[in-house]
N, C-alpha and C positions, 0 to 999 in steps of 0.2 A: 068128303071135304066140301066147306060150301062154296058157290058160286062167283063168293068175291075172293077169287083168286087167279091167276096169269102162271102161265105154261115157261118154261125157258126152250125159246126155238135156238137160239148163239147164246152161248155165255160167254164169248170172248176171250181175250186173254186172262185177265184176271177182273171178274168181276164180283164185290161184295155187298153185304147188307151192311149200314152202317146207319146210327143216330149220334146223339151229343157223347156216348162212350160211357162204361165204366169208370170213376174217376172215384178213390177212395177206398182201394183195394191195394195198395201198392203193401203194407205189409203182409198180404197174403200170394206176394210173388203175380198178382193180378198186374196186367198194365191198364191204361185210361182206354185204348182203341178208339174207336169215334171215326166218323169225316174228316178225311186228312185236312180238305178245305172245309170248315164247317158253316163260315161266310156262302157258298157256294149253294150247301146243300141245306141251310135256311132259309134261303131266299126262294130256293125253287120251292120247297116246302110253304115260303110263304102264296106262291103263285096258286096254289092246287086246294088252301085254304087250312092247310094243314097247323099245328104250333110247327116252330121251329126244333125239337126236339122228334120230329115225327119219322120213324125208319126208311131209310130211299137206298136206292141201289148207287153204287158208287162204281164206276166201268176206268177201267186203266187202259190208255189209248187208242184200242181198235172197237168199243164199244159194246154192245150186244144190240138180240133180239127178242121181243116176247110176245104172247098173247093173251090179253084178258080176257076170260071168260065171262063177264060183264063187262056194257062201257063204263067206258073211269077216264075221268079227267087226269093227263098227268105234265107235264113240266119238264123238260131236259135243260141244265143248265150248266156249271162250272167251264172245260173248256169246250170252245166251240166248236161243231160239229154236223152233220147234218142230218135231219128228223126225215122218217119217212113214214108214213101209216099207209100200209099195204101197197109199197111201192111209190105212193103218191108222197112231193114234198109237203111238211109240216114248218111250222113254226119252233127254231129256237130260241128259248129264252120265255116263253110266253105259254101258257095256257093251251093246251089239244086236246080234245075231247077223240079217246081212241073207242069207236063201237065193237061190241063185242064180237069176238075173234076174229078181228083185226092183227095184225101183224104189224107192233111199234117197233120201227128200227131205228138204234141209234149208233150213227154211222164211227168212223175213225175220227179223233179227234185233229184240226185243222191248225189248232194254236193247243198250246198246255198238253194235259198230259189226262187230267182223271174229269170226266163226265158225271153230271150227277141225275138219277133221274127219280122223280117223287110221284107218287101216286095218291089220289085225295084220298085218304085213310091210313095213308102208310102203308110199310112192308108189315105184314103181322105173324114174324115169326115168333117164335119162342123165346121169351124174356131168358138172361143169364144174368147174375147179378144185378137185375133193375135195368138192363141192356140189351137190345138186339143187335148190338155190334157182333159181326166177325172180329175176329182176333186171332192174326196170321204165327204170331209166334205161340201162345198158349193154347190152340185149339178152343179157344168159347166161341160160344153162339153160332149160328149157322154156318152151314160150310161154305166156300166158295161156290157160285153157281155154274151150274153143270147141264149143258142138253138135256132137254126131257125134266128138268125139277120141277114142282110147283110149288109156289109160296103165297101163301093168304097175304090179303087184305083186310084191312079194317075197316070199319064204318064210313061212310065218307060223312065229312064235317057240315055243320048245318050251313044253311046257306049254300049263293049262289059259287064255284070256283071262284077263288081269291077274296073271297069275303067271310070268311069260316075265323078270321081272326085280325080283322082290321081291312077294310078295303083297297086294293091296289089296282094298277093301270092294267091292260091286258100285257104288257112287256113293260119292264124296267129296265135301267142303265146295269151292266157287268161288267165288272172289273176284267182288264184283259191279263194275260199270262204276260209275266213277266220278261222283258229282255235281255235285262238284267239282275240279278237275286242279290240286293240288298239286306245283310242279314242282322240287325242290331244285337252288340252282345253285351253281355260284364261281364268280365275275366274271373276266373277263378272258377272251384273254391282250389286246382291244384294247380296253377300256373304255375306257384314255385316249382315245380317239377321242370319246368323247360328253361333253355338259355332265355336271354334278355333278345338275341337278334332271331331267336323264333319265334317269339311275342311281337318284336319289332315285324317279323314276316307273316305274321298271322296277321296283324293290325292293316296290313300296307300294300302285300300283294294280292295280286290278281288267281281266284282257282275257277273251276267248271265241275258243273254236276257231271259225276259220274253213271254210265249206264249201271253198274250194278247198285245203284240207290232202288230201296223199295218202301215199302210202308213201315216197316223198322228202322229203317234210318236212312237220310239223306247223303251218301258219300261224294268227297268230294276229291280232286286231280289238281295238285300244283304244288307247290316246293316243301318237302317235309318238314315238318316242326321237328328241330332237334332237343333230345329229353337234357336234361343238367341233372338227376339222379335216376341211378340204374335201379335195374332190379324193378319191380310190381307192387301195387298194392293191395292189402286183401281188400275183396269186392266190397263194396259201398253201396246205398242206396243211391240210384240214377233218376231224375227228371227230368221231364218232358223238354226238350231243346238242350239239350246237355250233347257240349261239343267235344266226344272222349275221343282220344288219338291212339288209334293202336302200336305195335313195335314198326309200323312202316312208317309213321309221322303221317299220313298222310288224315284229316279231321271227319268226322263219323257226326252227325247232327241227327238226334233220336230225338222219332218223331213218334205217331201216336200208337205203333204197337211197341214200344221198343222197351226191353229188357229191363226188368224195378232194381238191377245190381249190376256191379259190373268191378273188373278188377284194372283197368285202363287209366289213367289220368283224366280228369277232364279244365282240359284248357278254358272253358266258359261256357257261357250259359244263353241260348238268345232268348229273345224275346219271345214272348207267346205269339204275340198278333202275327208277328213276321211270318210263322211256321205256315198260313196258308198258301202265300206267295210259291213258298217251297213245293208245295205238292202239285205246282202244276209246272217245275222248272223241268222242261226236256233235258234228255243228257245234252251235252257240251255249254247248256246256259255259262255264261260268266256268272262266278259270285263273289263277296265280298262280305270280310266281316267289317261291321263298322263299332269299335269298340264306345262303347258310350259311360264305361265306370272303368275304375282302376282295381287292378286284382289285389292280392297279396301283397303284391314287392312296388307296389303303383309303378308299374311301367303302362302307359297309355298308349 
């Protein structure tokens, strides 16, 4: 294997390889996958000189560790955290140049919940459908990373770090993780399935993320949506922020691994943009839908 590649010392809880996703496979039972935050993990990409499509490791709150086996400029960015190179503190948010077999640690996350960390040439694992996304439900693209894996690198981009594709500052402004998860939706396409005062409580009260949310979907904790017809529907094609309710009422928000069919209702649909907000809401965030179109039966 060649030289421009990094060792996994910790992989953490769950850490992945992710870029902009497979997107346009859903009739082949494919989902999108991608950077849950991809706001996140374009910016750090853009730090390191990378395009914005360029594969980076994505870390789920206790972070990881690794070492390049060449120096490589790389970037730790979505929530904050703190950067160490061989023990020593580093710069988050900004540009690090880690020398070879170095030890980049990036620590437990302080606010949010997923860490993004970019390397100037990318992660260069193995394309899957035009994608180096992991994909937790369908098993594509590489596996989650594991002590002891190695994963290539690509070339690094010409130019100086952060100027491979437009020049930038050595740090820029990041958005902070949310306090509270504002989720804009439009109802439908099965709200007639529910009463009128669980649309009125879907609209108006107050839920929290739940800890069993993962990269499949966003769950959430507060007053169940009651159904107004029984019985199921056969499975349907599902998209991306599609807010389905299982037999407990309580709302399911699939996110970018999440299931191309499903037999559930689904109450609404959020918005795209919103969905990065999401991936970094710890459990008990407060959230809230904010209906912004009227479904089927226009209750607003």
């Amino acid at each position: 294997m060649t030289d421009r590649a990094f060792a996994v010392v910790r992989a953490g809880a769950l850490t992945t390889v992710q870029d902009r996703g497979r997107p346009g496979h859903a009739h082949l039972g494919v989902p999108r996958s991608g950077a849950l935050d991809p706001y996140a993990s374009a910016l750090a990409n853009r730090l390191v000189g990378n395009g914005p499509g360029a594969a980076v490791l994505e870390t789920t709150l206790d972070g990881c560790a690794v070492r390049p086996r060449r120096a490589v400029t790389v970037a730790v960015g979505g929530a904050p955290c703190p950067v160490r190179v061989d023990g020593r503190p580093a710069a988050w948010g900004a540009p690090v140049r880690v020398p070879a077999g170095a030890v980049l640690e990036v620590g437990a996350a302080v606010r949010g919940l997923r860490s993004y960390v970019a390397f100037a040439g990318g992660v260069a694992a193995e394309p899957v459908l035009g994608s180096r996304s992991t994909d937790l439900l369908s098993g594509l693209g590489p596996a989650p990373l594991r002590d002891g894996a190695v994963l290539p690198l690509g070339p690094p981009p010409a130019g100086a770090p952060g100027r491979g594709h437009g020049a930038v500052p050595d740090a820029v402004p990041w958005p902070g993780p949310p306090g509270e998860l504002v989720l804009g939706v439009r109802q439908g396409p099965r709200d007639d399935w529910f009463t009128a005062r669980a649309l009125r409580t879907f609209a108006t009260r107050a839920y929290r993320v739940s800890p069993a949310s993962n990269r499949i979907g966003l769950r959430v904790e507060g007053p169940p949506l009651e159904r107004a017809v029984p019985g199921e529907l056969p499975s349907e094609g599902m998209v991306l922020g599609a807010v389905q309710v299982p037999p407990d009422g309580q709302p399911v928000v699939f996110l970018a691994d999440h299931p191309t069919t499903g037999g559930y209702p689904v109450v609404a649909v959020v918005r795209e943009r919103d969905l990065a907000a999401a991936a970094q809401a710890v459990p008990g965030t407060p959230v809230r839908f904010a209906v912004t179109g009227q479904g089927s039966r226009g209750v607003p």
